[in-house]
N, C-alpha and C positions, 0 to 999 in steps of 0.2 A: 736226335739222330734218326735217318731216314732207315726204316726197313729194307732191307735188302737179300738176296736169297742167300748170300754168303753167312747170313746170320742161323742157316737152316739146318739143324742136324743131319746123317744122314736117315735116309728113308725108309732102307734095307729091309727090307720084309712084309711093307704095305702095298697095297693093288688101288690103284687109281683107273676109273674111267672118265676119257677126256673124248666128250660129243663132238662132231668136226675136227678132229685133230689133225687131220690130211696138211693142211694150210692155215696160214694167219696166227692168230688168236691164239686157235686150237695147238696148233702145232708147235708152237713155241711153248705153250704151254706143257704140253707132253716134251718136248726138249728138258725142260728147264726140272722137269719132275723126274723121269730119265735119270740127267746128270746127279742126279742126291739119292738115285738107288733104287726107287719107288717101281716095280714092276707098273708100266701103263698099257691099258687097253684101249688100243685104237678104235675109236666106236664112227663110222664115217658111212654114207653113203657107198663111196665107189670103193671097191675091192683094191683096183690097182692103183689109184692115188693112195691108197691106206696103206700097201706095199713099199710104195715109192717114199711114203714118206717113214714108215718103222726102218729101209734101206738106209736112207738119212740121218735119223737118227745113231743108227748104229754105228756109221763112220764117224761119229764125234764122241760117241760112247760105245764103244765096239762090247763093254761085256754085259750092258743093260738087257733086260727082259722085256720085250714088248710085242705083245699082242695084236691081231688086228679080226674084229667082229664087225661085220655088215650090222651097218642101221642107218635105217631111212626115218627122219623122226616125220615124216609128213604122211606117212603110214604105217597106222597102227595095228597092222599083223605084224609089218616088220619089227615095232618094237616087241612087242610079245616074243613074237623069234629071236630077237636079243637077248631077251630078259630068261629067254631059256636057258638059252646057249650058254649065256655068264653061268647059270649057277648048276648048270655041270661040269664048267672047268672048276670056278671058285666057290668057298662056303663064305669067304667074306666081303667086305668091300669097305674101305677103310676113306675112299675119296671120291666122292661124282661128280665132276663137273661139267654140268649143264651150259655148254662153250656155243654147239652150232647155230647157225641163224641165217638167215636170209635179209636182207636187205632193198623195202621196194624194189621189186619184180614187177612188172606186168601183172594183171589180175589173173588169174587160175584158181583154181580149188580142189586139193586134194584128195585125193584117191574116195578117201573119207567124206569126200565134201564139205570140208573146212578151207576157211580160206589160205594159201599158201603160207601167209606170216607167220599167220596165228597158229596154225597148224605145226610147220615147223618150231619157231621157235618159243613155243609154248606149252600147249596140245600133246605132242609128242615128248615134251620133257616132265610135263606131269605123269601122263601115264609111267613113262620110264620108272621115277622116281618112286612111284608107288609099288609097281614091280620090283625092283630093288630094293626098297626096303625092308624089308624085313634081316636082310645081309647084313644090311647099313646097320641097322641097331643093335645087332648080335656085335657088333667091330669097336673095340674098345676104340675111343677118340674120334669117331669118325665125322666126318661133317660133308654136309651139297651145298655145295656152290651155286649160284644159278646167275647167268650173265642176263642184267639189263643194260642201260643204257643213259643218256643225259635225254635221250627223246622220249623219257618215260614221261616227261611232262608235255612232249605232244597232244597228247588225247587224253581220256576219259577212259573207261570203259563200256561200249557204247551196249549195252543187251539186247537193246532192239535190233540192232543189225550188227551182231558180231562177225558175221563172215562176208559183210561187205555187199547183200546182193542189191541193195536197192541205190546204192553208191559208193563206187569207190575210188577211195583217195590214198595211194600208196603211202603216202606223209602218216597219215593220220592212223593206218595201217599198221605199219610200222609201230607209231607210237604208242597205239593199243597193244600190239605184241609185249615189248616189253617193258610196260605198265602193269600187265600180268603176270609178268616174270620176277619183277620185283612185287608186287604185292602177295606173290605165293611163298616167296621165300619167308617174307613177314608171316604170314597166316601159316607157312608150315611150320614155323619155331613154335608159335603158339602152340600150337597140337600137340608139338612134341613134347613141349613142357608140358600142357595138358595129360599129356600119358603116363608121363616122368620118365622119358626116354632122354638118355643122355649124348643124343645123337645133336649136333649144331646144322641147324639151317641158317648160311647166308649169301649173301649178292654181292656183286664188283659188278662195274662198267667200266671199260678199257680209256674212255676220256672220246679223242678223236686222235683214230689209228689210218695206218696206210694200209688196208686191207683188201683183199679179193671182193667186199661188202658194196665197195662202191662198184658194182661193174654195171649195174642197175640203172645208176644216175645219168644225165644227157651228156652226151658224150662230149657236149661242148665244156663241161665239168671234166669230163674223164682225159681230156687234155692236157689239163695241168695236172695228170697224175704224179708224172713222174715228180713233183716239185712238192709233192706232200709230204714228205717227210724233210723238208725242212722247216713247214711249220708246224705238221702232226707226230704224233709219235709214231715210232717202227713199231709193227707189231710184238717182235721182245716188249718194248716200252710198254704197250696198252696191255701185257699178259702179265706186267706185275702185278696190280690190285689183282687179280683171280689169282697168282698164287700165296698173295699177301692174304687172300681172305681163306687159301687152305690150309697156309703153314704160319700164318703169323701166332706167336705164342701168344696175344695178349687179344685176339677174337674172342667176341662172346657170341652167343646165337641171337640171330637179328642185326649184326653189325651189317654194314654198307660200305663197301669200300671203292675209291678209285683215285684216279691223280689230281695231286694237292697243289698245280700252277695254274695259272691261267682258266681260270672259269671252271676247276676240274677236266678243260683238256689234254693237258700233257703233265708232266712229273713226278715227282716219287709216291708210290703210294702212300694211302692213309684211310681213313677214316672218316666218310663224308654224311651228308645230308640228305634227302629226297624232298619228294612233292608234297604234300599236306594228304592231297588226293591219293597218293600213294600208301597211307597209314589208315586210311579209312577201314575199320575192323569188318564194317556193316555190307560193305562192296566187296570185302573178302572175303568176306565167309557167302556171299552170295556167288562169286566165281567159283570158289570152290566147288560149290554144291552144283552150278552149270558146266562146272568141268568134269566131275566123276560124272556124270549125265551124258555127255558124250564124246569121253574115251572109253566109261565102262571099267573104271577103274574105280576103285574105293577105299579109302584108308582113314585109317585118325578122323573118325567119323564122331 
């Protein structure tokens, strides 16, 4: 029998934060966590898309609790001033899901001087996670999420040129991004268990969703938008593995999860596989230690 959220108790008394929740991914995911009681903090860039969308929310679940804290994960003052903010409203944090991302852009490089992917949807969510943890562990059950992707076997992780200056290939970019996203979730359960913290680190990828991600891509692509969702999933769809990987009762730490159709692009969630290169503990433990290096952040060292 497939996983489904109706299978979910209610949530009533936990606090979840969900990165990008504005739109897509994010936002359905804060929908879906909403509707089973779960107080969600809108963690987003823009102020009034995070408005617009806790509005939203509320008209489907008029008595839910939901929050909305500015954060820019492609700068890291702003995460700091997140990671304030949360824990003088909250002492705990029971759910983090690591949702925002970018999608090939144009080359840029953040505020930080990271390159835009990697910065957002990496960079920025390590640091976060370190920052909040300490919450996270004190919170009975708690577990991070962290969204990769099927293009984690795009790339490598390239350390000679992690931010792209000597050539950049958005593809490849991308694929680095979240390569890292999935190999931290692995390297951070290690830790955890390492510590003997009973806190779960794991990953979901959405499959291939109709999201705001593609706005990036040639717009001779972006034509057949409206036509994707009959053969990708709707963002609902692609948000079940990430809530399957928060609430499913039978998660361990380090599981992988996403849709079990078609190539892992559409269907009910489950239980999946990764890259070889994705498990590599020796390329882990060396990002990690390139990553507290320059966010400046430290933890489960």
């Amino acid at each position: 029998m497939s996983w489904t959220m109706k299978q979910v108790p209610s949530q009533s008394g936990r606090i979840a934060v969900v990165t990008g929740a504005n739109i897509g991914l994010g936002y359905e995911t804060a929908l879906a966590l909403a509707g089973k009681g779960c107080t969600v903090v809108l963690a987003c860039r823009n102020a009034a898309k995070a408005d617009a969308a806790r509005a939203a929310i509320l008209a489907q679940h008029p008595k839910a609790r939901i929050e909305c804290l500015t954060l820019d994960l492609g700068s890291l003052k702003s995460v700091r001033a997140f990671a304030a903010a949360y824990k003088k409203r909250h002492a705990t944090l029971d759910l983090l899901i690591n949702n925002a991302g970018i999608m090939m852009p144009p080359y840029t490089l953040s505020e930080d001087g990271f390159e835009s992917q990697l910065a957002a949807n990496y960079l920025g969510h390590f640091a976060l996670t370190g920052l909040l943890l300490p919450l996270i562990n004190k919170t009975p059950n708690a577990r991070i999420v962290s969204l990769s992707s099927l293009a984690h076997k795009w790339s490598g992780i390239r350390f000679h040129d992690l931010n792209a200056t000597r050539r950049y290939d958005k593809r490849l970019a991308y694929g680095q991004s979240k390569l890292a996203c999935l190999m931290f979730a692995y390297e951070l359960q290690r830790r955890l268990t390492r510590a003997g913290c009973a806190t779960l680190s794991v990953a979901a990828h959405p499959g291939v969703s109709a999201t705001n991600l593609f706005q990036h891509l040639p717009k001779a692509v972006q034509l057949f938008a409206p036509l994707t969702e009959l053969v990708f999933q709707s963002a609902s769809g692609g948000a079940q593995p990430t809530l399957y990987a928060a609430l499913g009762d039978d998660i361990r730490g380090g599981d992988y999860c996403g849709p079990q159709s078609l190539g892992e692009m559409r269907g009910a969630p489950g239980k999946v596989g990764s890259s070889r290169r994705s498990r590599d503990e020796a390329v882990a433990a060396r990002l990690w230690a390139v990553s507290q290096e320059l966010t400046g952040v430290r933890y489960l060292e």
